[in-house]
MDTraj code that builds the backbone (N, CA, C; nanometers):
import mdtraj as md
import numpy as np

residues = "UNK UNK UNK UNK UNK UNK UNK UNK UNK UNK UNK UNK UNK UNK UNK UNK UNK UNK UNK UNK UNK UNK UNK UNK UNK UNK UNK UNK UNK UNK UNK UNK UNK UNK UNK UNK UNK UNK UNK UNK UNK UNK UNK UNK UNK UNK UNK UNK UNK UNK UNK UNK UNK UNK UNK UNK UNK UNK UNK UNK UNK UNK UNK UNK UNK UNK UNK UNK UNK UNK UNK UNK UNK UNK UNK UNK UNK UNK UNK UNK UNK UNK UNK UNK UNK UNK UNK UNK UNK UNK UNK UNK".split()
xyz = np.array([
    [11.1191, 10.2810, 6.8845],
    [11.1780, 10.2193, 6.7690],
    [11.0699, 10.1786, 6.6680],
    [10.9894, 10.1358, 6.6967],
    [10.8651, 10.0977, 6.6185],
    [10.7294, 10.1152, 6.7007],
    [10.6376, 10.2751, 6.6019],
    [10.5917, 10.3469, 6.6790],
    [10.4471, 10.3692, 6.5596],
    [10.3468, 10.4039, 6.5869],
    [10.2672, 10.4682, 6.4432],
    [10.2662, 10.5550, 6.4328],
    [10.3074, 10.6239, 6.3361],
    [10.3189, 10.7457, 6.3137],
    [10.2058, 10.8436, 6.3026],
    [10.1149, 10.7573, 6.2955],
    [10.0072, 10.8729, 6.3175],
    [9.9104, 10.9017, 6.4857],
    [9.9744, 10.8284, 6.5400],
    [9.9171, 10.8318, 6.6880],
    [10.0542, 10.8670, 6.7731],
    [10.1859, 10.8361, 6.6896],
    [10.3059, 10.8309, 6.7868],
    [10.3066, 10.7378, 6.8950],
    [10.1692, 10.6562, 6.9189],
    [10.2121, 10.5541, 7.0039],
    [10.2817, 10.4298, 6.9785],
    [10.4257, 10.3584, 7.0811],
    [10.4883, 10.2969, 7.0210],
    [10.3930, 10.1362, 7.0584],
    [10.4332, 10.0416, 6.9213],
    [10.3805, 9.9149, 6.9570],
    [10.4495, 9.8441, 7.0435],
    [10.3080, 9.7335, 7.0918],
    [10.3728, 9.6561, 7.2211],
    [10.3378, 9.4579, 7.1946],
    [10.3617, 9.4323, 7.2722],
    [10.3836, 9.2991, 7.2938],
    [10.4083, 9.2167, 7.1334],
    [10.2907, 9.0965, 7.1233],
    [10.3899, 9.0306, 7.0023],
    [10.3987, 9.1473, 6.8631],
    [10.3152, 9.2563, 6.8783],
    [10.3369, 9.3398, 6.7343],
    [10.4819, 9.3392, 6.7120],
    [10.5403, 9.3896, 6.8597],
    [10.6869, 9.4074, 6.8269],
    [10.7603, 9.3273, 6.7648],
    [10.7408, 9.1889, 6.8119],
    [10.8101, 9.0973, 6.7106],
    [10.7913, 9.0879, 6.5796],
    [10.6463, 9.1105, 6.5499],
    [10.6208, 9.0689, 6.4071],
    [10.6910, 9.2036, 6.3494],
    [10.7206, 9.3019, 6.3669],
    [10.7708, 9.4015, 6.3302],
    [10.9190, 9.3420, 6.3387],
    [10.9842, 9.3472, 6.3684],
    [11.0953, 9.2927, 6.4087],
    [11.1298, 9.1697, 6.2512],
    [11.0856, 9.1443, 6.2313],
    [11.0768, 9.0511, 6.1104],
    [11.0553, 9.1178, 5.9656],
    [10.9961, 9.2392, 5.9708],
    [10.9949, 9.3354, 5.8382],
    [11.1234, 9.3672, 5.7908],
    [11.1869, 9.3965, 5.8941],
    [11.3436, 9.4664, 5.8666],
    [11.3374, 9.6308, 5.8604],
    [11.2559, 9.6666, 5.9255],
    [11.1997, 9.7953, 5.8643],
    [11.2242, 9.8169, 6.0237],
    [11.2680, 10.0018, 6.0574],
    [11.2498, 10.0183, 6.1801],
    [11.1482, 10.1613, 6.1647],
    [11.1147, 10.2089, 6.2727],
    [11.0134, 10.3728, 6.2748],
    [10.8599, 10.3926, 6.2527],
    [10.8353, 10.4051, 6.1641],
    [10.6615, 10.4508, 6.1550],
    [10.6214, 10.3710, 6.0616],
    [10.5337, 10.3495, 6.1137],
    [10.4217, 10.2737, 6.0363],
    [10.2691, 10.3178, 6.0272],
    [10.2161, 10.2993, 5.9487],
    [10.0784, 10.3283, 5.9093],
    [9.9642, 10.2378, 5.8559],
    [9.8382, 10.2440, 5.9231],
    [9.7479, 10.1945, 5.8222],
    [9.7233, 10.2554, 5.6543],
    [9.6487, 10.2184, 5.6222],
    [9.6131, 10.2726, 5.4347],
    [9.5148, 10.3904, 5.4941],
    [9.3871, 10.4255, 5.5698],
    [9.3400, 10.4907, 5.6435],
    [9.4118, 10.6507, 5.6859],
    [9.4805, 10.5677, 5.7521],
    [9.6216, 10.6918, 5.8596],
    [9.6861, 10.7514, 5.7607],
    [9.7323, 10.6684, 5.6658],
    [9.7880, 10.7733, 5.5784],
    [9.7382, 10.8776, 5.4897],
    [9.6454, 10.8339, 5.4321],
    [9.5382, 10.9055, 5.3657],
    [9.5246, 11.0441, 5.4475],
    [9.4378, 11.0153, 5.6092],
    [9.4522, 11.1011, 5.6618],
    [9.5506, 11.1935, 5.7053],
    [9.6980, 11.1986, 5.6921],
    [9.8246, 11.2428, 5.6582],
    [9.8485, 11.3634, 5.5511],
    [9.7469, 11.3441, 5.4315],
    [9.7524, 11.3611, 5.2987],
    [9.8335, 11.2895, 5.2674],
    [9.9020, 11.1344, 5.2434],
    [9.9597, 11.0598, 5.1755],
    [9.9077, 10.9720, 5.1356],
    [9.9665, 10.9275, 5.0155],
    [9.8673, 10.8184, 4.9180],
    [10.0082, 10.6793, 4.9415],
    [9.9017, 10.5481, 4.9400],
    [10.0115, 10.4255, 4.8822],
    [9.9720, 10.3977, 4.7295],
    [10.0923, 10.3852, 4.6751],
    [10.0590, 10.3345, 4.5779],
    [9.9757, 10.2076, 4.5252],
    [9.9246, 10.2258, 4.4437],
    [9.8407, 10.0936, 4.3749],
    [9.9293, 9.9718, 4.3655],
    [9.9235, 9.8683, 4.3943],
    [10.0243, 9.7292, 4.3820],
    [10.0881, 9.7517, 4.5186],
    [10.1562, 9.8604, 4.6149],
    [10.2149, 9.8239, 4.7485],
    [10.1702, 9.7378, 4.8503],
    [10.2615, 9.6154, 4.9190],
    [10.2695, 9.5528, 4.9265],
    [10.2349, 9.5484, 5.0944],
    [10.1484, 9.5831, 5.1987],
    [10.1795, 9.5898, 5.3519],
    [10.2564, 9.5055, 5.3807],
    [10.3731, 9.5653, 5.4988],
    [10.4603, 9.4783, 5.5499],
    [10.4587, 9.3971, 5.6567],
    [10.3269, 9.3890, 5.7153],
    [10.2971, 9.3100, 5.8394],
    [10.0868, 9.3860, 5.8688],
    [10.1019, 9.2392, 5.9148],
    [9.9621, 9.2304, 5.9642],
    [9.9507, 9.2209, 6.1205],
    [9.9031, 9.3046, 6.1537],
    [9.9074, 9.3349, 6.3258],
    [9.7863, 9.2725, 6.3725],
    [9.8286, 9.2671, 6.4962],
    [9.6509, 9.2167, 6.5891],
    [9.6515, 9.3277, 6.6947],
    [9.4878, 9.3920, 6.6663],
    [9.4808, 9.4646, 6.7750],
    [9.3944, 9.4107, 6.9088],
    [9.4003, 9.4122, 7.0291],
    [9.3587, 9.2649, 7.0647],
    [9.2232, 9.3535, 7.1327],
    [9.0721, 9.2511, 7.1138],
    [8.9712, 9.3294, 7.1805],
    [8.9406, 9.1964, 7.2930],
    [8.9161, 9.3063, 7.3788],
    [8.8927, 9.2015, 7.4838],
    [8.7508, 9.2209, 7.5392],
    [8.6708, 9.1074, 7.5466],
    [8.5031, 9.0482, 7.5533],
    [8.5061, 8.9884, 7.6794],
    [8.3968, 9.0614, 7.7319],
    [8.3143, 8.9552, 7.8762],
    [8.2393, 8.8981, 7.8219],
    [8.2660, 8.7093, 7.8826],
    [8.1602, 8.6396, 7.7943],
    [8.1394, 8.5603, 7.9251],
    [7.9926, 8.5359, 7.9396],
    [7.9770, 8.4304, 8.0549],
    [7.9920, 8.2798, 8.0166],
    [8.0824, 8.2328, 8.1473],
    [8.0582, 8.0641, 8.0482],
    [7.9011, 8.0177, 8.1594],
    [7.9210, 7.8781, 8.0776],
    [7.8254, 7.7708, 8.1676],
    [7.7664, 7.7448, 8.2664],
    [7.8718, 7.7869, 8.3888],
    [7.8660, 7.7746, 8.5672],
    [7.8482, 7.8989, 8.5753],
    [7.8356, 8.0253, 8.5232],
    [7.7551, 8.1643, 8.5586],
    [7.8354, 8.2684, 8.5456],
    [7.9984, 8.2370, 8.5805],
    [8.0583, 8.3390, 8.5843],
    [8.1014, 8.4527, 8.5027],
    [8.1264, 8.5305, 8.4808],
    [8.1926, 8.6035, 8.3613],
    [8.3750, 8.6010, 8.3410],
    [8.4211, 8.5962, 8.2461],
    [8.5362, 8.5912, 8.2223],
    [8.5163, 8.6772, 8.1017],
    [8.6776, 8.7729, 8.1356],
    [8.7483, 8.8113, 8.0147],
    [8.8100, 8.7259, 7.9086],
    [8.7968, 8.7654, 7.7847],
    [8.8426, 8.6926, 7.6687],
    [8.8909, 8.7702, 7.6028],
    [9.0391, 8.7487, 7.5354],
    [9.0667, 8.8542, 7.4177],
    [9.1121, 8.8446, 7.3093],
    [9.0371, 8.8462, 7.2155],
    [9.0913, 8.8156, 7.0730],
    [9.1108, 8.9339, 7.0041],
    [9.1673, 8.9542, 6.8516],
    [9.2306, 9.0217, 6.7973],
    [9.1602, 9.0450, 6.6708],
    [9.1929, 9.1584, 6.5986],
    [9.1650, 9.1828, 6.4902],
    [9.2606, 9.2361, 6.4024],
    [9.3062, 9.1942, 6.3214],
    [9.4214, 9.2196, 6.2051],
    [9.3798, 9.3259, 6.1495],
    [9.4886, 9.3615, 6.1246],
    [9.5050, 9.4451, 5.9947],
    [9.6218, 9.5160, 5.9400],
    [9.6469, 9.5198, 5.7881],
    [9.7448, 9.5608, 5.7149],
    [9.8244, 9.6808, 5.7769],
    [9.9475, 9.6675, 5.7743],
    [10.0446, 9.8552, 5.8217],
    [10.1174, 9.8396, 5.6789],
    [10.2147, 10.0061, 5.6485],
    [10.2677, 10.0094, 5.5267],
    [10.3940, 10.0720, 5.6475],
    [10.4667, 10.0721, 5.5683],
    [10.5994, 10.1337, 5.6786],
    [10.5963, 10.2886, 5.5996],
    [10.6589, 10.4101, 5.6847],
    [10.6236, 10.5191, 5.6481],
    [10.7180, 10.5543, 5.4816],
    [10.8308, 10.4657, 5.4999],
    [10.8525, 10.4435, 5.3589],
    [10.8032, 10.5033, 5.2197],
    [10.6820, 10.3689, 5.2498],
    [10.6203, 10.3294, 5.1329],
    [10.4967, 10.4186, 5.1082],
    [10.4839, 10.5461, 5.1668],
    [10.3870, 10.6477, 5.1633],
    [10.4191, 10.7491, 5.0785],
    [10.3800, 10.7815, 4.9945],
    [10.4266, 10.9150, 4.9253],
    [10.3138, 11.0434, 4.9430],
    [10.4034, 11.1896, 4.9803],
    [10.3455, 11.2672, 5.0450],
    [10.3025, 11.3647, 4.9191],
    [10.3879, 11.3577, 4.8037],
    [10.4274, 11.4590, 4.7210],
    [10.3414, 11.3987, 4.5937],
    [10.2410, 11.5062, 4.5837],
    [10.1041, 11.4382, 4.4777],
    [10.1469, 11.4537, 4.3739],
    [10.2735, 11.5553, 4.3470],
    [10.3110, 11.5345, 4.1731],
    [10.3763, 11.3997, 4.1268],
    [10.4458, 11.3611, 4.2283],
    [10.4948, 11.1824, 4.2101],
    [10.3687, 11.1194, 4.1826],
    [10.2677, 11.1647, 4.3114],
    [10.1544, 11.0492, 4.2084],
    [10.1177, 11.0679, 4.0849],
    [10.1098, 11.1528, 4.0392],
    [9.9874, 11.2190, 3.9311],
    [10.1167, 11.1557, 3.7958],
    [10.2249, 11.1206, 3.8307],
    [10.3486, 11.0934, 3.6912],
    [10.2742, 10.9341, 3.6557],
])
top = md.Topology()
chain = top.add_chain()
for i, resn in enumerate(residues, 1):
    res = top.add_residue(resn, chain, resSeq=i)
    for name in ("N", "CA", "C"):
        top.add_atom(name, md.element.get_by_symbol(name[0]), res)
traj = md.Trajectory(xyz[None], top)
């Protein structure tokens, strides 16, 4: 249901929700992914959600041990929508 369209892999845990809140269902894309597509976003479009992709770090604490940690890194998606494939639309 909500998948990227340029990997076809579908999203998981809280992405889903925050997706879920766009109102938007199907593919989504970075500005990147699409490009690589041959599709352009327009200038002024608006991303419809900011995702976390989560990286996860061995960090030793204090008493010696190592522990996993995982934090995230955001970033903008456009829904496949808002991609235009057809360069004579851009070029108007």
């Amino acid at each position: 249901m909500y998948y990227n369209e340029y990997t076809k892999k579908h999203y998981q845990g809280n992405n889903v929700e925050i997706l879920k809140k766009t109102g938007f269902t199907g593919g989504f894309l970075t500005f990147n992914q699409a490009f690589k597509l041959g599709g352009v976003i327009l200038k002024g479009t608006k991303a419809v959600a900011k995702l976390t992709k989560p990286l996860p770090e061995i960090k030793e604490m204090p008493n010696g041990k190592l522990t996993e940690v995982v934090s995230g890194r955001k970033y903008p998606i456009f829904h496949i929508s808002q991609v235009v494939f057809d360069q004579e639309a851009v070029n108007e």
